[in-house]
Residue frames as qw, qx, qy, qz and C-alpha x, y, z in Angstrom:
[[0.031, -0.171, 0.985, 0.020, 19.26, 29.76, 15.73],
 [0.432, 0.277, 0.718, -0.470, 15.63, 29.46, 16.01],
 [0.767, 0.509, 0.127, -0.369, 14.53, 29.59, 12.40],
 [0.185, 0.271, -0.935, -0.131, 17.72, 27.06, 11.45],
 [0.394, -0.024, 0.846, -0.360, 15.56, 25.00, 13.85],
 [0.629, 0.407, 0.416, -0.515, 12.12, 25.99, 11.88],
 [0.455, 0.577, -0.480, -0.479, 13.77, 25.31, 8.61],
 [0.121, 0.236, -0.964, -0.016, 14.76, 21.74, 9.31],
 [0.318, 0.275, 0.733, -0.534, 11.37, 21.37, 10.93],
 [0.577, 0.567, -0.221, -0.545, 9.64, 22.96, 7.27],
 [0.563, 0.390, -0.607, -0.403, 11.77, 20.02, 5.12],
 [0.048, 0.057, 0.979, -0.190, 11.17, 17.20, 7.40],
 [0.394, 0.477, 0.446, -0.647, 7.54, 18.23, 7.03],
 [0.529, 0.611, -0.178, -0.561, 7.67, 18.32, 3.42],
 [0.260, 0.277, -0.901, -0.210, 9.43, 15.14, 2.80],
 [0.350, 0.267, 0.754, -0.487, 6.83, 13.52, 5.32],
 [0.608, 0.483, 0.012, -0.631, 4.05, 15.20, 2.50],
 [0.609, 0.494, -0.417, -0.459, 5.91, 14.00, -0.52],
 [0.232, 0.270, -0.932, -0.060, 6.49, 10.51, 0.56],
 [0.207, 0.227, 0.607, -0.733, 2.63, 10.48, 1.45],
 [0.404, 0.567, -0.112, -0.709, 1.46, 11.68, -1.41],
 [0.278, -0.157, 0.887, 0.333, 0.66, 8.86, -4.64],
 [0.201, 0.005, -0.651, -0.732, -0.64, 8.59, -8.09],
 [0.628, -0.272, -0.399, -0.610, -4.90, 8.29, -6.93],
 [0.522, -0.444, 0.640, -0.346, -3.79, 7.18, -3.42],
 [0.923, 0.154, -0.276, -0.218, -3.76, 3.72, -5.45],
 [0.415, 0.409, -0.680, 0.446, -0.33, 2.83, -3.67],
 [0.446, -0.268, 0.589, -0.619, -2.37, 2.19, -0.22],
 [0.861, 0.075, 0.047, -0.501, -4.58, -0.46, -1.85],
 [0.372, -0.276, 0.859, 0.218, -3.35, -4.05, -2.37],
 [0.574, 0.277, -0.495, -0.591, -3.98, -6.06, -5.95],
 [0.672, 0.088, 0.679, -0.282, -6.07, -8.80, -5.87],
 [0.344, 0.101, -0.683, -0.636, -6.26, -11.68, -8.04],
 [0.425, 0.116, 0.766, -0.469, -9.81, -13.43, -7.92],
 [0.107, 0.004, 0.893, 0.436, -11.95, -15.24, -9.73],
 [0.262, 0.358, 0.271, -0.854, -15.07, -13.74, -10.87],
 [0.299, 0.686, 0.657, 0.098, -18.67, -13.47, -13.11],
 [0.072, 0.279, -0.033, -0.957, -18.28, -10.22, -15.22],
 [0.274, 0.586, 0.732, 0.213, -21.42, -9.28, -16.72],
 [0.205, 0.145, 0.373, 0.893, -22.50, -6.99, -19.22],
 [0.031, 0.409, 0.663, -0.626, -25.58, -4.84, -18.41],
 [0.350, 0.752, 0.522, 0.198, -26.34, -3.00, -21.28],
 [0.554, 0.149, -0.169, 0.801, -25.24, 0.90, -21.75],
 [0.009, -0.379, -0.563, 0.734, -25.92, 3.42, -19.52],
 [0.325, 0.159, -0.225, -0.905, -28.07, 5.53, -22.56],
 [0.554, -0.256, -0.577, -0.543, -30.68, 2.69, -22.72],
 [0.294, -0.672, 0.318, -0.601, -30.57, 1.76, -18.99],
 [0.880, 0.056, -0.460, 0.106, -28.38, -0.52, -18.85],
 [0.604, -0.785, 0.132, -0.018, -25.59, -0.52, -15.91],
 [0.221, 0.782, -0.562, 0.153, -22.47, -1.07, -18.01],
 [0.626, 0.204, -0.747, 0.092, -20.32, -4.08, -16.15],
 [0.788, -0.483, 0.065, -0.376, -20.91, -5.74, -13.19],
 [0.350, 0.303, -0.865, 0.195, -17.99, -8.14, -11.50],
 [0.834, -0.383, -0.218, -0.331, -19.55, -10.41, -9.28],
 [0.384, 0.506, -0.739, 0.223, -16.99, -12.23, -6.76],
 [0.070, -0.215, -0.941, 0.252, -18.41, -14.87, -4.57],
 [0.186, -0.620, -0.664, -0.373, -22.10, -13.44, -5.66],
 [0.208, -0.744, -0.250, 0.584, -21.44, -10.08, -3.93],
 [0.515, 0.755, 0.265, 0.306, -21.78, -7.34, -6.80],
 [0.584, -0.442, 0.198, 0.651, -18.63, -5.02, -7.62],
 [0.477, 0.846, 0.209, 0.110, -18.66, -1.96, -9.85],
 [0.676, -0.379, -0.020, 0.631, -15.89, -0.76, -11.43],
 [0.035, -0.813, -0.238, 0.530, -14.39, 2.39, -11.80],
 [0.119, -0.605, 0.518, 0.593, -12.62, 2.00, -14.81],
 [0.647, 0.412, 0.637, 0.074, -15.08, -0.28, -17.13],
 [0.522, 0.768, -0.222, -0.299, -14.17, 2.27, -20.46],
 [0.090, -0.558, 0.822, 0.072, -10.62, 0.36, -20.05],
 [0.611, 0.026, 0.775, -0.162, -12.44, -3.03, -20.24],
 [0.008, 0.151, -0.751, -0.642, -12.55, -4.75, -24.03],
 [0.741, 0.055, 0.078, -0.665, -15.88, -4.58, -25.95],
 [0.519, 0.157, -0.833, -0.109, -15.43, -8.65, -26.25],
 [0.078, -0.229, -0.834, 0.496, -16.71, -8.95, -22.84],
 [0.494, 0.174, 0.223, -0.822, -19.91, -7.01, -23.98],
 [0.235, 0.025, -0.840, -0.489, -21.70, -9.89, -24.37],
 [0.498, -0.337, -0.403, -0.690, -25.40, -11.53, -23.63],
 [0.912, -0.330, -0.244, -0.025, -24.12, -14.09, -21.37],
 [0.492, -0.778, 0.389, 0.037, -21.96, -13.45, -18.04],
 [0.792, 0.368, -0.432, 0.224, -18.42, -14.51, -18.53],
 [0.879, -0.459, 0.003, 0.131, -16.30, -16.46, -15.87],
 [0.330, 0.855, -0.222, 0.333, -12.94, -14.34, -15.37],
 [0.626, -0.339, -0.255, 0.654, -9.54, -14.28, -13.52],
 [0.209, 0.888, 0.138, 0.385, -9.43, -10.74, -12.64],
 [0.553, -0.240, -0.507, 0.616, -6.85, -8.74, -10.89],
 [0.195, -0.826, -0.439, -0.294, -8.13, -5.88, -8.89],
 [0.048, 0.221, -0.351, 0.909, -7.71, -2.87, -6.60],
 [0.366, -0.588, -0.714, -0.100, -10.45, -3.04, -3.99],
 [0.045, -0.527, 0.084, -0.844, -11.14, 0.48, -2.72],
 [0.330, -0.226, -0.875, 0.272, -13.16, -0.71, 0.18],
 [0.156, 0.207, 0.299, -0.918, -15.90, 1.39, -0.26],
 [0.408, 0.481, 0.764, 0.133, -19.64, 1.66, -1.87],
 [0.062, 0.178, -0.127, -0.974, -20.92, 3.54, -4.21],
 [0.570, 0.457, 0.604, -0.318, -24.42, 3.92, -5.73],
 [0.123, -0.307, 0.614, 0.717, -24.23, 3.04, -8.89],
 [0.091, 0.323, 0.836, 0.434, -26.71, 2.73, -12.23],
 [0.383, -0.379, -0.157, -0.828, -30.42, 4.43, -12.50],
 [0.755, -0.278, -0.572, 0.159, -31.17, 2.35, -9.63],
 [0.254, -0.812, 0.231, -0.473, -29.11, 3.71, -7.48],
 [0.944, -0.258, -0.203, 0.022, -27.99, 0.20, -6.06],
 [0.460, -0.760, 0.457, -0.032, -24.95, -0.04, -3.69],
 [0.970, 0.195, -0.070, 0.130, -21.95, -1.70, -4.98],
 [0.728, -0.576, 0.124, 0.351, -18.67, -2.26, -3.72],
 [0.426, 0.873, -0.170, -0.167, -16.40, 0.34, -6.05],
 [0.820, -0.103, 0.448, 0.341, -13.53, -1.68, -7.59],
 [0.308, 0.652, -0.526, -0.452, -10.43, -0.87, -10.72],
 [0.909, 0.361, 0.099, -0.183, -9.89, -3.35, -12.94],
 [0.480, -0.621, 0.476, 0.397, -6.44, -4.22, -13.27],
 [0.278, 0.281, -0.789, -0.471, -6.27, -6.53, -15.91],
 [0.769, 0.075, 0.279, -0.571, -8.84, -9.40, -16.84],
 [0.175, 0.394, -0.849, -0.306, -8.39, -12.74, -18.41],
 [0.784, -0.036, -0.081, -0.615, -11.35, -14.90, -19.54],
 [0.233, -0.412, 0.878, -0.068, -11.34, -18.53, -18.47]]
């Protein structure tokens, strides 16, 4: 009887895993929608910094800016509804090295 026991103990353990487990742990995070300043920085091969989301004039870098349309690469900052995934971490981001709060881009919509 004692490894009936450890079996049931093994798949209660393993459902536990697989109902744990999710696609870039992105299923813990919650989507925000907020209103924001993307700006365009330039690209990283001339040393630029690539986008920048601003959101109450606190700087936000996301991790997915290839996904982001080259229509927003422009000279002047555009004023966005954006919805997000806030990771609630920093990273250091650009040749700089500045700290910025590491954000996904959901979806973006210029206003």
């Amino acid at each position: 009887m004692p490894s009936l026991s450890l079996l049931r103990l093994s798949m209660l353990l393993s459902l536990l895993l697989l109902a744990s487990c999710g696609k870039d742990g992105e299923e813990t995070f919650t989507t925000e929608i907020v209103e924001a300043t993307l700006v365009w920085t330039g690209d990283y091969a001339v040393d630029g910094c690539g986008y920048i989301l601003y959101i109450g004039g606190v700087q936000h870098k996301p991790t997915n800016e290839q996904h982001i349309p080259d229509s927003y690469k422009s000279a002047s900052s555009t004023e966005v509804e954006a919805r997000i995934l806030m990771y609630g971490k920093k990273v250091n981001a650009c040749m700089s090295g500045a700290s910025m709060n590491s954000i996904k881009v959901v979806s973006l919509r210029a206003l």
